[in-house]
FILOBA-13834 format. One line per 10 residues: number of its first residue (from 1); for each residue x, y, z of N, C-alpha, C, O. Coordinates in nm, 3 decimals. Last residue first. Example, Ala and Ser with C-alpha at 12.3 -4.5 7.8 and 13.67 -1.06 7.14 Angstrom:
<atoms>
2> 1.285:-0.225:0.708:1.367:-0.106:0.714:1.290:0.003:0.787:1.341:0.114:0.804; 1.319:-0.569:0.780:1.230:-0.450:0.780:1.320:-0.330:0.780:1.424:-0.332:0.846
</atoms>
This chain:
<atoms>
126> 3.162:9.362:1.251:3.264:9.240:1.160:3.279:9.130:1.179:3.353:9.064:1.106; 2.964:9.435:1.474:2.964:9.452:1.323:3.039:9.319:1.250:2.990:9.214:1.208; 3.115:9.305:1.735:2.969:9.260:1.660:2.980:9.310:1.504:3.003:9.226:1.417; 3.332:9.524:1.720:3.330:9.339:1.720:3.202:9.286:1.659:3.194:9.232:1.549; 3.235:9.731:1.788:3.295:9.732:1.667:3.309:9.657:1.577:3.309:9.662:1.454; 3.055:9.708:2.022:3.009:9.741:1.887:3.092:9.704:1.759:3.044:9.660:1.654; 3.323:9.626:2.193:3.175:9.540:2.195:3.101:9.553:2.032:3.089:9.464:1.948; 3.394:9.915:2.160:3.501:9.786:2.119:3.392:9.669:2.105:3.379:9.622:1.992; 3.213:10.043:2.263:3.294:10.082:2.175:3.358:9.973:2.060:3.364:9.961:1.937; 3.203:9.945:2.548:3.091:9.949:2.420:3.150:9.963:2.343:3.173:9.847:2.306
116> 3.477:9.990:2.639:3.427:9.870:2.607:3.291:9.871:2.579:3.251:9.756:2.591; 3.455:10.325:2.631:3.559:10.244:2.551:3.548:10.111:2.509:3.583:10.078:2.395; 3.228:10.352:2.844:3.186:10.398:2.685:3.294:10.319:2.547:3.261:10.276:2.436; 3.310:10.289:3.012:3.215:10.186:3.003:3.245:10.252:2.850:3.285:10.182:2.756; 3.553:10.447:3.032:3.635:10.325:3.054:3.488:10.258:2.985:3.513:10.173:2.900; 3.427:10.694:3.116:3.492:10.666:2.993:3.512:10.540:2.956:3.489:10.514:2.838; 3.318:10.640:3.325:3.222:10.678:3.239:3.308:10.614:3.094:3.275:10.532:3.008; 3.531:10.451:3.528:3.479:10.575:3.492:3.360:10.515:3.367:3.329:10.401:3.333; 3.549:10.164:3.759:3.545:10.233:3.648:3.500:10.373:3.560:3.381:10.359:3.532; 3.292:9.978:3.944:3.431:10.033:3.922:3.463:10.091:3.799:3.382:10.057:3.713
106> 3.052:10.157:4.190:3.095:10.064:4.082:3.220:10.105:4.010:3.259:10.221:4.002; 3.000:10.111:4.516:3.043:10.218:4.397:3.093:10.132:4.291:3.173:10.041:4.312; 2.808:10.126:4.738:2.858:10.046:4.623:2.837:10.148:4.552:2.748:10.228:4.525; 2.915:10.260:5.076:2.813:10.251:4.990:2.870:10.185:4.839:2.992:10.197:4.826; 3.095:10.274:5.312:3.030:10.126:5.259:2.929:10.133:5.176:2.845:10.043:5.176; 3.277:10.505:5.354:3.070:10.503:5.414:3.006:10.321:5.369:2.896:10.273:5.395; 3.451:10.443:5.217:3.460:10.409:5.319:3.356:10.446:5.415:3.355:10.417:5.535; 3.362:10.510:4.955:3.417:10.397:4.972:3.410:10.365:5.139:3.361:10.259:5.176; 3.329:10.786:5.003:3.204:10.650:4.931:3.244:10.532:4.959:3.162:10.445:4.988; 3.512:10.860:4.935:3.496:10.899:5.104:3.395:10.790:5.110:3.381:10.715:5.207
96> 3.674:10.743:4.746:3.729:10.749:4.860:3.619:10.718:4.989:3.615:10.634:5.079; 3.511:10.913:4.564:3.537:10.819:4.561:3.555:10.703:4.695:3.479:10.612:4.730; 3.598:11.190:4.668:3.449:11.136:4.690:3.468:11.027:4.660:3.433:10.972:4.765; 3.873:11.204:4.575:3.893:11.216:4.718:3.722:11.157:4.787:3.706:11.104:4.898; 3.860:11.184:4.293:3.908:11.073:4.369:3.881:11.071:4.513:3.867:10.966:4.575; 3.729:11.448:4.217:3.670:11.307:4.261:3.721:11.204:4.298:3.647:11.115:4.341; 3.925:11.564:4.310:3.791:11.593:4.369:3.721:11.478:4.367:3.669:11.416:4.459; 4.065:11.522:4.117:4.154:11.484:4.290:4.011:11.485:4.367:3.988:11.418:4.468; 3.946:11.609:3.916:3.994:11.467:3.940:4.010:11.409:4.042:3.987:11.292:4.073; 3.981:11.853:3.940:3.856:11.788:3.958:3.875:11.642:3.974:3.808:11.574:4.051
86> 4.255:11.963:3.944:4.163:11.922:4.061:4.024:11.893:4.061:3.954:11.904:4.161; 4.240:11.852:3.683:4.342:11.791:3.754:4.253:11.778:3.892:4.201:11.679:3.943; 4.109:12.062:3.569:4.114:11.942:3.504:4.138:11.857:3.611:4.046:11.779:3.637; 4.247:12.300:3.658:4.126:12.308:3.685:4.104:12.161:3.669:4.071:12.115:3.778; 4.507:12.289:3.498:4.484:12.218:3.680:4.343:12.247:3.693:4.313:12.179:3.791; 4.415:12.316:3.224:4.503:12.154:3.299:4.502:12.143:3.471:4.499:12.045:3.545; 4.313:12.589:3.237:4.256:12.432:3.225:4.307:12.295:3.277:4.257:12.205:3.344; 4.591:12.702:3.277:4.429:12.683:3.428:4.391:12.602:3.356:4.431:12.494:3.397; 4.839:12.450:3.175:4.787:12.599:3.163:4.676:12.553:3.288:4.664:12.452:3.357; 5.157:12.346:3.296:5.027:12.334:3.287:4.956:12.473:3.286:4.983:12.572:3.353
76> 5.444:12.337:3.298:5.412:12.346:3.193:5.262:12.355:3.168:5.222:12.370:3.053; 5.632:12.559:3.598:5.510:12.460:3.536:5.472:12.476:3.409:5.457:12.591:3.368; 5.931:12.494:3.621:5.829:12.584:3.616:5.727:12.483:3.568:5.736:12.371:3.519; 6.175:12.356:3.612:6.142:12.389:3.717:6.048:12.476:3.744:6.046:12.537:3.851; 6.249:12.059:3.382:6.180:12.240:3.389:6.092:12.260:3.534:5.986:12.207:3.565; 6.203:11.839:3.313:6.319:11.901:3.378:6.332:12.073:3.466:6.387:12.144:3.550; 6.082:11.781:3.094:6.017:11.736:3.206:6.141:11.816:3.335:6.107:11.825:3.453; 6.194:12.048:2.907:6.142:11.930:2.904:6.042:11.908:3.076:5.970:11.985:3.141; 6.371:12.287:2.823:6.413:12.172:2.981:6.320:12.063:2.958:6.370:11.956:2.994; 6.293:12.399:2.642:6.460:12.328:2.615:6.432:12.240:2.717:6.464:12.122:2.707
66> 5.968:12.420:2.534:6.033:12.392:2.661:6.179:12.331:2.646:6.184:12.208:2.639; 5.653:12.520:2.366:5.776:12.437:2.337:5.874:12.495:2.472:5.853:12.611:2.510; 5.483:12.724:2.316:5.441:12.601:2.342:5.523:12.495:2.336:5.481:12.384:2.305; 5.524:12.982:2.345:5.603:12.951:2.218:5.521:12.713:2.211:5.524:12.624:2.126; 5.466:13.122:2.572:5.491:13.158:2.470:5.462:13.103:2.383:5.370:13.149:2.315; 5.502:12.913:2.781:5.319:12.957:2.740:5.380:13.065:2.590:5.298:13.065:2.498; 5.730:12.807:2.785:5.621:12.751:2.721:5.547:12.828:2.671:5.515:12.833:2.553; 5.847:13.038:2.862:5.923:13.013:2.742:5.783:12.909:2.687:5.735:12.923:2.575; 5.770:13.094:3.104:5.753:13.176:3.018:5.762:13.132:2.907:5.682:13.180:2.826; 5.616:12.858:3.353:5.727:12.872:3.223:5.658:13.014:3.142:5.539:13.037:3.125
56> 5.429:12.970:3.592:5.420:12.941:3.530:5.521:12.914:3.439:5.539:13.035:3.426; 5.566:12.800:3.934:5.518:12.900:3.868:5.513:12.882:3.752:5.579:12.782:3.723; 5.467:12.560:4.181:5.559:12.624:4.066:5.493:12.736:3.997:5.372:12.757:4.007; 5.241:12.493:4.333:5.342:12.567:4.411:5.475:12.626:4.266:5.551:12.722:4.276; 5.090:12.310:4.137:5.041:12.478:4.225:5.146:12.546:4.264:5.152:12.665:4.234; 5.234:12.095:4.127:5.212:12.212:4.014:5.166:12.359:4.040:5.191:12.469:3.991; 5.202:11.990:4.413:5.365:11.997:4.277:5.309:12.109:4.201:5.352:12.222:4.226; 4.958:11.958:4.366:5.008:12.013:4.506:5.131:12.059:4.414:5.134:12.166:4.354; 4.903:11.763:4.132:4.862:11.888:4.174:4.926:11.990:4.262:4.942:12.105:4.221; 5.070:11.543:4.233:5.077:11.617:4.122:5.061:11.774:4.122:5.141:11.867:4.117
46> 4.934:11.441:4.475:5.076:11.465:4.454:5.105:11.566:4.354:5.161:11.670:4.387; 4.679:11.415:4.326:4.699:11.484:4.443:4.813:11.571:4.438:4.823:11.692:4.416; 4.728:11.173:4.166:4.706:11.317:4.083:4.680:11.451:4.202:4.665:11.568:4.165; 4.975:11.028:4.219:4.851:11.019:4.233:4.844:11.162:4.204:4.933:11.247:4.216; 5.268:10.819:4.003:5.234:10.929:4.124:5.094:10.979:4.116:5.060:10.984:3.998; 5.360:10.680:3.840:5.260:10.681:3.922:5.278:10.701:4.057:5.294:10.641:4.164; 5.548:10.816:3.641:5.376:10.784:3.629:5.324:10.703:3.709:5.230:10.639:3.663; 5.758:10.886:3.804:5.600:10.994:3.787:5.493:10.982:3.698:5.399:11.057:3.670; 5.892:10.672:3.763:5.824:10.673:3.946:5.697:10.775:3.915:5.584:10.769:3.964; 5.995:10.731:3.514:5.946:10.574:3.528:5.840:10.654:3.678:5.721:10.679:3.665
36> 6.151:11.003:3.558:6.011:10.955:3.450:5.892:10.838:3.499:5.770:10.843:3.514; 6.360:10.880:3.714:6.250:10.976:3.756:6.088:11.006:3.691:5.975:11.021:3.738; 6.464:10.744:3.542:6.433:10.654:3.626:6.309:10.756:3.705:6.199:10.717:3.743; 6.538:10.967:3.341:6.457:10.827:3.289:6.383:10.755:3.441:6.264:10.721:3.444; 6.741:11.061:3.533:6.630:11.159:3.446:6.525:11.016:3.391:6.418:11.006:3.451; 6.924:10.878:3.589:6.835:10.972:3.726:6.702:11.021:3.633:6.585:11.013:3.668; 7.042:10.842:3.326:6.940:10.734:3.422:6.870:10.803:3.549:6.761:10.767:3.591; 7.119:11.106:3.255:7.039:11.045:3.180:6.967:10.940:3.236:6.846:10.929:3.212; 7.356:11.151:3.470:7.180:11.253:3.450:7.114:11.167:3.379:7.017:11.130:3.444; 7.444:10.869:3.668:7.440:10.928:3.523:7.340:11.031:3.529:7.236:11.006:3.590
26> 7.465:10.720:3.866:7.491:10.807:3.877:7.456:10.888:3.775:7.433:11.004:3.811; 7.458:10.462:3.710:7.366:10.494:3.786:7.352:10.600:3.869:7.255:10.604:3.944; 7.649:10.461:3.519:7.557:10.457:3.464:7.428:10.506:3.595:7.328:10.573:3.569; 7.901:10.419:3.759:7.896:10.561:3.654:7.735:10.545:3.562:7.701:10.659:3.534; 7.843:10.220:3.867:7.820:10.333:3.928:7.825:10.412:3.838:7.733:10.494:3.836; 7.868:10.011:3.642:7.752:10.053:3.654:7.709:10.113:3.778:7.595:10.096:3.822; 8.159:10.056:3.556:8.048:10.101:3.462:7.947:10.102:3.525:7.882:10.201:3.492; 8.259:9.948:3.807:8.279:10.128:3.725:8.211:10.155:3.668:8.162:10.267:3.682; 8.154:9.701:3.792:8.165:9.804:3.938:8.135:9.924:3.873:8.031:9.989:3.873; 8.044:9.603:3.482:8.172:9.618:3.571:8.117:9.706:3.700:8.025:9.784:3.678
16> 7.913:9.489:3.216:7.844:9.478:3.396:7.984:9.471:3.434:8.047:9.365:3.427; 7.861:9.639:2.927:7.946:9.532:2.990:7.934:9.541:3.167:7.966:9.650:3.213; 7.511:9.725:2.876:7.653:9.796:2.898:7.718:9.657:2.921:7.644:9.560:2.935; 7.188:9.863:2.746:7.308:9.784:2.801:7.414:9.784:2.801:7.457:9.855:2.710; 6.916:10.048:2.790:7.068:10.062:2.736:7.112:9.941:2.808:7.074:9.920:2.923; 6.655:10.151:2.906:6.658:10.067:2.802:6.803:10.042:2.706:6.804:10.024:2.584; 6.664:10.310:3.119:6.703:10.357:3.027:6.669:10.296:2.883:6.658:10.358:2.778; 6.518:10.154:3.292:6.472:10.233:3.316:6.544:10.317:3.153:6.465:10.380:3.082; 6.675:9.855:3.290:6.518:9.850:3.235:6.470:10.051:3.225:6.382:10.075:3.142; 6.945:9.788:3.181:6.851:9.916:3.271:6.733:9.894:3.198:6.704:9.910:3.079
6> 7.127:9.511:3.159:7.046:9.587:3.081:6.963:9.709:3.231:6.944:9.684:3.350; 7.476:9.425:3.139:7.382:9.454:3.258:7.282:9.547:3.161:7.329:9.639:3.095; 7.668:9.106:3.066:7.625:9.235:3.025:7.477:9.326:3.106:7.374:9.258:3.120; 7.977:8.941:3.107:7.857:9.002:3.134:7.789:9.110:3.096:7.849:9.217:3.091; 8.166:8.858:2.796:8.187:8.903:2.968:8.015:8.899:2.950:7.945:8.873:2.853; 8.335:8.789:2.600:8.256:8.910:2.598:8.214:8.948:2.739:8.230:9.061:2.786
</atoms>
């Protein structure tokens, strides 16, 4: 049966030849997956900046649905989603600046304490 080469980025395996795995790594489908994998984590800066400069999709804001997907050379974000976004960057960027005045900043959002109460409470009950 020979060797067999798994893509962590596609989640596909193949017989591990030269041919087969330039032609798999060349592929739209692994460029497109492997591109997925790197843009979750990318910093919501990056993001932003990216999304401002595109314009809006017609076909989304219509219909709330997109043939291109993540592929789509327009932006799928309505003003809430970047209003959203650059508050985020806003506060990452105070975060930041806090950080490097040497004042104690404690770690974690609001959300993150409220999720482990959450879970704390749930536990105690049962």
């Amino acid at each position: 049966m020979g060797k067999r080469y798994f893509c962590d980025y596609c989640d596909r395996s193949f017989q591990d030849n030269l041919h087969n795995r330039k032609k798999h790594l060349n592929g739209v489908q692994h460029l497109r997956a492997k591109r997925l994998w790197y843009d979750l984590f990318r910093d919501a800066a990056a993001i932003l900046q990216e999304e401002q400069t595109k314009k809006p999709c017609r076909k989304f804001l219509q219909t709330g649905q997109c043939d291109f997907g993540s592929n789509c050379r327009f932006s799928h974000m309505t003003e809430q989603d970047l209003e959203k976004l650059s508050a985020q960057v806003q506060g990452e960027q105070r975060l930041k600046e806090l950080q490097l005045e040497g004042a104690d900043v404690p770690p974690g959002t609001i959300e993150d304490w409220l999720e482990k109460r959450a879970k704390r409470l749930s536990t105690a009950q049962s």
